[in-house]
C-alpha positions as a printed NumPy array, in Angstrom:
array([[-28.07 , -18.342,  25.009],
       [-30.027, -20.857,  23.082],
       [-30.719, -18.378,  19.796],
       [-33.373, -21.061,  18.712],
       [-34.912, -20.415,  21.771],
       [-35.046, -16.921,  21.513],
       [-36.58 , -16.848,  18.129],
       [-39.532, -19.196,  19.014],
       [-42.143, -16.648,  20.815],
       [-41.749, -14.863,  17.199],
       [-42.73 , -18.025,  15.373],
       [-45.618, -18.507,  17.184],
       [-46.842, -15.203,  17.095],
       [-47.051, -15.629,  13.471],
       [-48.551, -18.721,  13.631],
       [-51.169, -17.769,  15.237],
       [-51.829, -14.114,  13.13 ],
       [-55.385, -15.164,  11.33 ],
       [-54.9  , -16.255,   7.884],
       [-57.292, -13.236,   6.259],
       [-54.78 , -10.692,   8.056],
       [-52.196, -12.358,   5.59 ],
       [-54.563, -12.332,   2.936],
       [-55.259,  -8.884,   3.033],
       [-58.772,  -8.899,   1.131],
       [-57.751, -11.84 ,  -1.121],
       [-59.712, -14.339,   0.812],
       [-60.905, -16.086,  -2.496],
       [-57.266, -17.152,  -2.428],
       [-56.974, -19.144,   0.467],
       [-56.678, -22.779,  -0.433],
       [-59.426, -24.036,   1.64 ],
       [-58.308, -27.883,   1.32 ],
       [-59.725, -30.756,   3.022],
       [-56.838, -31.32 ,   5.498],
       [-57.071, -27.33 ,   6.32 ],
       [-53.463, -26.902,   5.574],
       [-54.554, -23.742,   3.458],
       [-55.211, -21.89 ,   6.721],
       [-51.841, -22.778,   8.521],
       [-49.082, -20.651,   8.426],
       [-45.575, -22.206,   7.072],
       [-43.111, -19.672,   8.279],
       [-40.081, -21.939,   7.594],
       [-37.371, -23.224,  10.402],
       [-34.05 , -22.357,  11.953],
       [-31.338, -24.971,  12.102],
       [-29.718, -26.24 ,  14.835],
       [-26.387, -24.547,  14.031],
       [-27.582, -21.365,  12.773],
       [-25.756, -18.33 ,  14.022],
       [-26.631, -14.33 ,  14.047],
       [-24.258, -13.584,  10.425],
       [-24.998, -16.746,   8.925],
       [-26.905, -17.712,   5.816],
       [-30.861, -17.376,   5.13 ],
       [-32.382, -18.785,   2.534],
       [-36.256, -17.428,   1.588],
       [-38.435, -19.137,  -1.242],
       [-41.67 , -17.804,  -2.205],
       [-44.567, -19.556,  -0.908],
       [-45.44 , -23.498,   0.305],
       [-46.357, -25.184,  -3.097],
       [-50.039, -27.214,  -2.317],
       [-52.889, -24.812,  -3.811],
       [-53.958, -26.812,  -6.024],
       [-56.676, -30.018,  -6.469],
       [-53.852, -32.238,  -7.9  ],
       [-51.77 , -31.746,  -4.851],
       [-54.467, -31.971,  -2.416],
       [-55.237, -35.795,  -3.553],
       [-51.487, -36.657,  -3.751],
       [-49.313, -34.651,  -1.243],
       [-46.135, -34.798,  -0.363],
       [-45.01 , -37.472,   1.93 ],
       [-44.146, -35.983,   5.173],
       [-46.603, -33.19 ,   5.052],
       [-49.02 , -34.786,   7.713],
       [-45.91 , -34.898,   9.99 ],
       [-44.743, -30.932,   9.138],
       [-48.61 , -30.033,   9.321],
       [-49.055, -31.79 ,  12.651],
       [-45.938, -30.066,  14.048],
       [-47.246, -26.306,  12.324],
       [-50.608, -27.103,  14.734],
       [-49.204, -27.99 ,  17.708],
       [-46.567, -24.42 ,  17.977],
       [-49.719, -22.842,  16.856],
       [-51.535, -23.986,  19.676],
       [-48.622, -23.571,  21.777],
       [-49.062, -21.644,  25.183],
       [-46.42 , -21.292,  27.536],
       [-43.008, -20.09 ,  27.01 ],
       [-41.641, -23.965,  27.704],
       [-44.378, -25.002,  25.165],
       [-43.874, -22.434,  22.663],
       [-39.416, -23.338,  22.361],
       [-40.611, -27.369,  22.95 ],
       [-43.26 , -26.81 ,  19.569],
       [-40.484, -24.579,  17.789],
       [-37.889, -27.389,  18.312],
       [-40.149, -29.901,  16.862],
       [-41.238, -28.01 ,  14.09 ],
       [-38.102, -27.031,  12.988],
       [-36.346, -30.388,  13.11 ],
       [-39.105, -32.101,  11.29 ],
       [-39.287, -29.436,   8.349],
       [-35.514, -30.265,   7.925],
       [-35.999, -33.837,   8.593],
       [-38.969, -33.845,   5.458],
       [-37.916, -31.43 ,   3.081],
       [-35.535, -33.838,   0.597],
       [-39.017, -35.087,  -0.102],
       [-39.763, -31.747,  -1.741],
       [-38.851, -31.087,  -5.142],
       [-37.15 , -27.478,  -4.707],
       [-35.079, -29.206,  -1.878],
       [-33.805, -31.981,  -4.002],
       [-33.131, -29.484,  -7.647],
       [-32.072, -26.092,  -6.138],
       [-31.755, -26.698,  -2.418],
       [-29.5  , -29.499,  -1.839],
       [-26.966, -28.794,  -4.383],
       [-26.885, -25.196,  -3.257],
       [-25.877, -26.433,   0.523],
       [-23.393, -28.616,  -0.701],
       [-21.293, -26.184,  -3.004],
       [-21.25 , -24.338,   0.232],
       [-20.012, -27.205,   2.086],
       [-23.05 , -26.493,   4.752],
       [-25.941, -29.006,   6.117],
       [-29.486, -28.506,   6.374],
       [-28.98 , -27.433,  10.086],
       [-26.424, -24.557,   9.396],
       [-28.633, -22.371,   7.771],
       [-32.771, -20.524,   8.061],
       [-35.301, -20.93 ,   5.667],
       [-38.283, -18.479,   5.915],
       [-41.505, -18.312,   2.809],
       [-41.821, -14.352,   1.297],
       [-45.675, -15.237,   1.785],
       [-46.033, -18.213,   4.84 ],
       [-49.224, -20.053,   3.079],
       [-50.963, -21.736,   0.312],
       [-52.54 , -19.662,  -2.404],
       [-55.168, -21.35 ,  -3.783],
       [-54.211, -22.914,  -7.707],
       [-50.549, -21.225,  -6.798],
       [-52.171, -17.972,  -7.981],
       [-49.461, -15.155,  -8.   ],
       [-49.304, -13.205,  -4.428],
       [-51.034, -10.212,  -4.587],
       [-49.822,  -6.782,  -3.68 ],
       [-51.73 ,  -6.279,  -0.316],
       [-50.771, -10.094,   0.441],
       [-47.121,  -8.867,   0.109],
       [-47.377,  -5.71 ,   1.892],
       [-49.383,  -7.524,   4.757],
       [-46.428, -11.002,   4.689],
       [-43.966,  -8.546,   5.095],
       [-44.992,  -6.64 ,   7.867],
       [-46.581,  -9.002,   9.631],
       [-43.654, -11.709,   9.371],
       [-40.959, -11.458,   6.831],
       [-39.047,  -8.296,   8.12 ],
       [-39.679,  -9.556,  11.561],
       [-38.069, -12.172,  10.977],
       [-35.053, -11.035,   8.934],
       [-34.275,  -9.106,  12.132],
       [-34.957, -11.346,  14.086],
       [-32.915, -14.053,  12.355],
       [-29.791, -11.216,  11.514],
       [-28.309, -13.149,   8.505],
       [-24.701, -12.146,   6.68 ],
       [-26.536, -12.98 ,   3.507],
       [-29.96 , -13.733,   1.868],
       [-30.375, -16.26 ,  -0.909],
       [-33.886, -15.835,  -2.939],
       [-35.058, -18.784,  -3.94 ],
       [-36.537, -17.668,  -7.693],
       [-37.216, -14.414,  -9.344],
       [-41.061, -13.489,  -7.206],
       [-38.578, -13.829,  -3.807],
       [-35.97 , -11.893,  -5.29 ],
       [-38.331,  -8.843,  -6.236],
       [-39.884,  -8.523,  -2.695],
       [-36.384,  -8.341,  -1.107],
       [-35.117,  -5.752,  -3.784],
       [-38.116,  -3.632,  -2.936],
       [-38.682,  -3.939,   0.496],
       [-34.849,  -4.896,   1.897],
       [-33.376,  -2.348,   4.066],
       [-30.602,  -3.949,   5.131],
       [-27.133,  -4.602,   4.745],
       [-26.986,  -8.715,   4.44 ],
       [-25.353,  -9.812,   1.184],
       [-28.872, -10.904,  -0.662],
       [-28.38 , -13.451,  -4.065],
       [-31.346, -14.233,  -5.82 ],
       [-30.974, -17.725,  -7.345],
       [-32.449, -18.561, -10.407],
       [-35.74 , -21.356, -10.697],
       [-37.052, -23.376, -13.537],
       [-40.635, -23.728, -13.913],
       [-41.794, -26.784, -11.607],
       [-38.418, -27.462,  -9.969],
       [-37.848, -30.304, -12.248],
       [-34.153, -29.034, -13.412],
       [-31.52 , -26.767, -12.053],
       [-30.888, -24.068, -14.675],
       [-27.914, -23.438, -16.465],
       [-28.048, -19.93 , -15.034],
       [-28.974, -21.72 , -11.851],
       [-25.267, -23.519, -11.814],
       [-23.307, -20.516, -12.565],
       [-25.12 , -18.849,  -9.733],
       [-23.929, -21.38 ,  -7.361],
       [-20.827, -21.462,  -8.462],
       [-20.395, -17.751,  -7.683],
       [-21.888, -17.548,  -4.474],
       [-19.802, -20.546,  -2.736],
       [-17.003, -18.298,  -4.26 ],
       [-18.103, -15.339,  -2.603],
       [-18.464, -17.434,   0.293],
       [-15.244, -18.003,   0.003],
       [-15.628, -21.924,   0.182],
       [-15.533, -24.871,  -2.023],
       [-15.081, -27.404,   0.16 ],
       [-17.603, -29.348,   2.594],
       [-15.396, -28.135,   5.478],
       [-14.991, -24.586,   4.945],
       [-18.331, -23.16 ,   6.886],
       [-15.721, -20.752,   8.87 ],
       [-15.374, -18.269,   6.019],
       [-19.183, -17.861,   5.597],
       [-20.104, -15.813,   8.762],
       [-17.79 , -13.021,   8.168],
       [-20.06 , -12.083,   5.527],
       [-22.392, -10.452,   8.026],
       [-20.208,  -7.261,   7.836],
       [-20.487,  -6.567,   4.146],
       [-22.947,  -3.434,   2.864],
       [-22.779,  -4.828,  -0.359],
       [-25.669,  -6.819,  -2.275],
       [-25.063,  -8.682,  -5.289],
       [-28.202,  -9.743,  -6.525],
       [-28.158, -12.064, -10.173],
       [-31.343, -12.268, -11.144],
       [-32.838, -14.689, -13.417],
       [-35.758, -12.032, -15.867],
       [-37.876, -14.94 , -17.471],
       [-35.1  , -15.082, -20.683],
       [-36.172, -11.254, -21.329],
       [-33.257, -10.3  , -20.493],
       [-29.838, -10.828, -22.997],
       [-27.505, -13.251, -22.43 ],
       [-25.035, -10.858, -21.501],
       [-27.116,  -9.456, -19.103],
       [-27.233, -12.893, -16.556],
       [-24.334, -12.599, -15.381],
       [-24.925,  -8.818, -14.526],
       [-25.224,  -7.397, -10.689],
       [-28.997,  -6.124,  -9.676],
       [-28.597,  -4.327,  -7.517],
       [-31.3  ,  -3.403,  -5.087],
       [-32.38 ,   0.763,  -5.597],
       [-31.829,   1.865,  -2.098],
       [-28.291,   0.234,  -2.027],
       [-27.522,   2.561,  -5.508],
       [-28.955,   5.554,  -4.538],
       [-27.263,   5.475,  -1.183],
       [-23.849,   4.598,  -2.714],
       [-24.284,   7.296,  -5.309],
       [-24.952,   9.878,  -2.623],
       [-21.361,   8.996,  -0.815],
       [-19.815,   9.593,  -4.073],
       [-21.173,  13.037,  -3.922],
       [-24.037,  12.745,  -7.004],
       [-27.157,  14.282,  -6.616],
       [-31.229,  14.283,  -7.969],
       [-31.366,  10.709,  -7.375],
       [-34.723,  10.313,  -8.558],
       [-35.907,   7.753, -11.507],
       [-36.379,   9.346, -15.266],
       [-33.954,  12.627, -13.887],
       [-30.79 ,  13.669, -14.812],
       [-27.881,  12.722, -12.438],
       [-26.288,  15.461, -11.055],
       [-22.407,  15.877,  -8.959],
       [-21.457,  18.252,  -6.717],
       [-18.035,  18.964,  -8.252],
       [-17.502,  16.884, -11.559],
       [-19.174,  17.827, -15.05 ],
       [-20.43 ,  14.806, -16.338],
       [-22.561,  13.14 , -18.87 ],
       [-26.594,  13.52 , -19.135],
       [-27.541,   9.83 , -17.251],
       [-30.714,   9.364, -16.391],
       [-31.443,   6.875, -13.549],
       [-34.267,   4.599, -14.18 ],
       [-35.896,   1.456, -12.992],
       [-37.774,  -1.095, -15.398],
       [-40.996,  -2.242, -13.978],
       [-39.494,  -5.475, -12.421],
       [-37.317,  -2.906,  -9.897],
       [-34.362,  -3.235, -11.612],
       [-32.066,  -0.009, -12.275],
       [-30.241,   0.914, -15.202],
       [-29.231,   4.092, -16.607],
       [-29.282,   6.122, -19.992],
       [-27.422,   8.286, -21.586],
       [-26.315,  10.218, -24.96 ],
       [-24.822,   7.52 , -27.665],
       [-22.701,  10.483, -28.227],
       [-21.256,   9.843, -25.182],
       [-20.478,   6.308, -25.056],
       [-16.633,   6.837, -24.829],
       [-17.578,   7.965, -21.439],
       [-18.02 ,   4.207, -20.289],
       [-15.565,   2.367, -19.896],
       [-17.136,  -1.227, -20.836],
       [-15.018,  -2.775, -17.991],
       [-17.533,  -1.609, -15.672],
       [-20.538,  -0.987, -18.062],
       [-22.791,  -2.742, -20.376],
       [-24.95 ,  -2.236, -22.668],
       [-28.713,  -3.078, -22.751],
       [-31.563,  -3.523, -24.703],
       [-34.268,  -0.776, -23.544],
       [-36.612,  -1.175, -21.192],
       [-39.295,   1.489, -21.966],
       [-40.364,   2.755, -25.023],
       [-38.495,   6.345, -24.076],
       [-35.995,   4.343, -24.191],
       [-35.424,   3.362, -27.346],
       [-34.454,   6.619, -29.459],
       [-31.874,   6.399, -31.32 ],
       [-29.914,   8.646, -29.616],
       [-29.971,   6.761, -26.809],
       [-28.007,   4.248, -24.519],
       [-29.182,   1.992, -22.192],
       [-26.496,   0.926, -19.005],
       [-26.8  ,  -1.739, -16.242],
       [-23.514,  -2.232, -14.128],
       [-21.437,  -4.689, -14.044],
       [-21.262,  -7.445, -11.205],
       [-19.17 ,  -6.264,  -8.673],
       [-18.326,  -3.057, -10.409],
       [-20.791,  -0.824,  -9.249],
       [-18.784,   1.643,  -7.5  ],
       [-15.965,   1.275,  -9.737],
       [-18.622,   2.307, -12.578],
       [-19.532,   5.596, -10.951],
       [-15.668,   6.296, -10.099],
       [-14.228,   5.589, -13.829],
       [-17.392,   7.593, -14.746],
       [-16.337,  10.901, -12.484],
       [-12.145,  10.315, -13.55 ],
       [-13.416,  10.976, -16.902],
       [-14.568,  14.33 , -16.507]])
């Protein structure tokens, strides 16, 4: 079976949803250009080697809403537009995997003229020792916005049903990498599944890869298991973890301690939590066990998503800083001064909960 193949009918489909379902009532947003490349869906390209377990990588949106852009665009973009047209105006099921084809090699064949591609992508592939055509790239939101206005709720909700969780399942990755911070958020709220998801850290304009964008690197082609450029056999078995690691990059809100801290996505807590027998799992209560008497923690969640926990300064003995650490509050009922605030530890999630319950 071709898998390419297979996953073409689903591109079109989505190229040819109308750009206001996407929009969602935030038609004022559509970047009505002169070339119409506002109103095409991007939905982003499978490589020639991809496999079911491999890697997918997801950025946020096409970058193009604005004036500047429209009178000096990309190289290559008349060629990726063209290609978006034609599998939109695709018919047959031979026409449809012939567009696909097309489209997909030419996005890979133009993107090192984008500037993500050449300061995050690029050295991302090659610290995993894998080529353009060994991985998927889809957008969290497939068009335009016009001035690169931030994606509205209702444009999110409507992206993701109408495209992105199609085709997550569609594309089954082992693992997700989140191409900046907006990316990251949608798949911590709206994931449901059990691919490894990273969310890799973006400077403003692509101009520089982050200090916080190396490290990240650095720790995913270790997780990979691979440092060299001929190593791509140890990335598929990651398809079998139920883990995500998620290192997300807050806008330098967050303490330096804190970026090299796991993220972990709420669902993936709260269901781990419930196999180690806790209970009440519901933000601003108390924790509760089945069996063990332990400390008042109350499980939160800032208004990015992310989850930490607080507790009793009287209890800080409790937490064993090998698998917690300390954080500055998020919320103002945070900040008593009787108060802790807990993240966990990369890695150490479970481990947290566990050294948490054998100190009862």
């Amino acid at each position: 079976m071709n898998f390419r193949n297979e996953l073409a009918p689903l591109w079109a489909d989505i190229m040819r949803t109308p750009v206001n379902a996407f929009f969602a009532g935030n038609e004022d947003l559509i970047a009505d250009d002169s070339a119409g490349y506002g109103r095409i869906a991007s939905p982003g390209y499978i490589g020639r080697d991809y496999r079911p377990g491999g890697w997918l990588l997801m950025g946020n949106f096409p970058a193009g809403g604005t004036l500047h852009y429209e009178n000096a665009p990309d190289s290559g973009d008349k060629d990726l537009y063209d290609a978006l047209e034609t599998l939109q105006r695709a018919y047959t099921r031979g026409e449809v995997i012939q567009a696909s084809t097309q489209l997909w090699d030419t996005w890979i064949r133009v993107q090192p003229n984008h500037r993500i591609y050449q300061t995050v992508v690029h050295p991302l592939l090659s610290a995993l020792g894998m080529r353009d055509h060994d991985v998927a790239f889809i957008n969290r939101f497939p068009f335009r916005v016009r001035g690169n206005s931030r994606v509205r709720v209702a444009m999110d909700d409507a992206a993701w049903r109408l495209a992105v969780e199609r085709q997550i399942e569609a594309v089954q990755p082992g693992a997700i990498i989140a191409l900046g911070v907006a990316a990251g958020t949608v798949l911590r709220n709206r994931y449901k599944g059990y691919a490894r998801v990273w969310v890799l850290p973006r400077s403003n304009g692509d101009y520089s890869l982050t200090a916080g964008a190396r490290d990240m690197i650095r720790e995913i082609a270790q997780a990979a298991g691979t440092d060299k450029h001929d190593n791509r056999e140890h990335v598929v078995p990651l398809r079998h973890t139920r883990d995500i690691a998620e290192i997300v990059d807050s806008k330098e809100l967050i303490m330096q301690e804190e970026q090299t801290l796991s993220s972990s996505g709420s669902y993936v807590i709260e269901r781990m939590l419930r196999e180690l027998g806790f209970g009440n799992i519901e933000v601003g209560r108390v924790l509760r066990h089945t069996t063990a008497p332990i400390p008042s923690l109350y499980y939160n969640r800032d208004r990015e998503g992310v989850v930490y926990f607080t507790g009793r300064k009287k209890d800080l003995g409790r937490y064993s800083a090998v698998v917690w650490v300390q954080v500055e509050p998020r919320q103002k009922k945070d900040r008593k001064p009787d108060l802790i605030n807990m993240r966990l530890r990369q890695g150490k999630e479970r481990a947290a909960f566990v050294s948490l319950l054998g100190s009862s």
